[in-house]
C-alpha positions as CSV (number, residue, x, y, z in Angstrom):
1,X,13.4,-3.7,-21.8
2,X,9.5,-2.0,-21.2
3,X,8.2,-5.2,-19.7
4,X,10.7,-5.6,-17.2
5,X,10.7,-2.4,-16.2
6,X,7.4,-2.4,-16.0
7,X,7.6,-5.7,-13.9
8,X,9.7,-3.8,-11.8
9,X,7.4,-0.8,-11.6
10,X,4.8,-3.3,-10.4
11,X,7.3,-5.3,-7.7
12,X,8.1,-2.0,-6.4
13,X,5.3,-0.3,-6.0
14,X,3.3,-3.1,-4.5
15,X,5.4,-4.2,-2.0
16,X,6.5,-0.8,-0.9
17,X,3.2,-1.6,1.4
18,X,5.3,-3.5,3.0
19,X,8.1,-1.2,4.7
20,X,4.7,1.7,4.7
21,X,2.5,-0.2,6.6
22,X,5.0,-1.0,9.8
23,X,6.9,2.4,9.9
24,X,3.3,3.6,9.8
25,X,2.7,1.2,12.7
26,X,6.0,2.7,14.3
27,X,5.0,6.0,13.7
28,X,2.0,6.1,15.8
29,X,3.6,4.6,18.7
30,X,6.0,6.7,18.7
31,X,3.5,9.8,18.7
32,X,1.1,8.1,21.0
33,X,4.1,7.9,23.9
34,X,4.9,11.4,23.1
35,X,1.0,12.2,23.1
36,X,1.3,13.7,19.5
37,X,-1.4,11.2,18.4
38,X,-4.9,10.7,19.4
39,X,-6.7,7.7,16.6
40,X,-9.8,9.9,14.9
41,X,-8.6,12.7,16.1
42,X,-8.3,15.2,12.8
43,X,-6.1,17.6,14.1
44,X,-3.5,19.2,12.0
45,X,-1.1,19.9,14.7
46,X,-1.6,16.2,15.8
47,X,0.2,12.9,14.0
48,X,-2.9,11.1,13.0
49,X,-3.9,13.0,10.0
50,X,-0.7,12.4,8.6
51,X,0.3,9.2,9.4
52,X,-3.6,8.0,8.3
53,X,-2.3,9.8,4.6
54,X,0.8,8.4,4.2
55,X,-1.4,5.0,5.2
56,X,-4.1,5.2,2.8
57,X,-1.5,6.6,0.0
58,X,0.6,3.5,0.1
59,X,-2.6,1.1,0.2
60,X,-4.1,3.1,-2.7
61,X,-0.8,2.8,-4.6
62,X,-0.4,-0.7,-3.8
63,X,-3.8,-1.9,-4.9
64,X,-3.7,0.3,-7.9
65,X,-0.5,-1.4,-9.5
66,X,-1.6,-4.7,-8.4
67,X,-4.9,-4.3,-10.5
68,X,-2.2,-3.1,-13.1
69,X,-0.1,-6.2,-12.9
70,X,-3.6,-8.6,-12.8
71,X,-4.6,-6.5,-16.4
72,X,-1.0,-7.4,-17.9
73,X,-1.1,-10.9,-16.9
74,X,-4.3,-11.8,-17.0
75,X,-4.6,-13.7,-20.5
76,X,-1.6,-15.5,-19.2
77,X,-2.1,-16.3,-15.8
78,X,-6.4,-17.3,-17.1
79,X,-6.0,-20.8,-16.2
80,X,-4.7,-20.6,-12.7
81,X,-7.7,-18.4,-12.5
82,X,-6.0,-15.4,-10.8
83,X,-9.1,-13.3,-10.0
84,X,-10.4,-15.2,-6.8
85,X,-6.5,-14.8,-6.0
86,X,-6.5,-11.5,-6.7
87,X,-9.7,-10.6,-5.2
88,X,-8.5,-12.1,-1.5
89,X,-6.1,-9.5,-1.0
């Protein structure tokens, strides 16, 4: 059914931040031992750049389906008063 997929849609894509945000983590250790990463550094032929995109893609996507989820629910989640809630992440 559309709201469950939807519900999934949302699950998904907000906790993909999750596995993102660690690999990401990985990522630049990884570089930084192998001195392919240097933090500011906007080099193309350097791992920053890209691990900094993939970053700020996932945060972006993450925040944007929460906000999603918040719209959907928010007539039935009003009295636990989700906002304050929502606005702490």
């Amino acid at each position: 059914s559309r709201p469950k997929a939807f519900l999934t849609r949302c699950k998904i894509n907000i906790l993909q931040f999750v596995l993102v945000k660690p690999f990401c983590t990985f990522l630049a250790w990884v570089l930084t031992l192998c001195d392919r990463y240097h933090e500011g550094s906007i080099d193309f032929r350097q791992g920053y750049v890209y691990v900094a995109l993939l970053d700020n893609f996932s945060v972006s996507l993450s925040l944007y389906y929460l906000v999603l989820f918040y719209m959907a629910t928010n007539n039935a989640l009003a009295p636990h008063k989700p906002l304050a809630k929502l606005l702490c992440v």
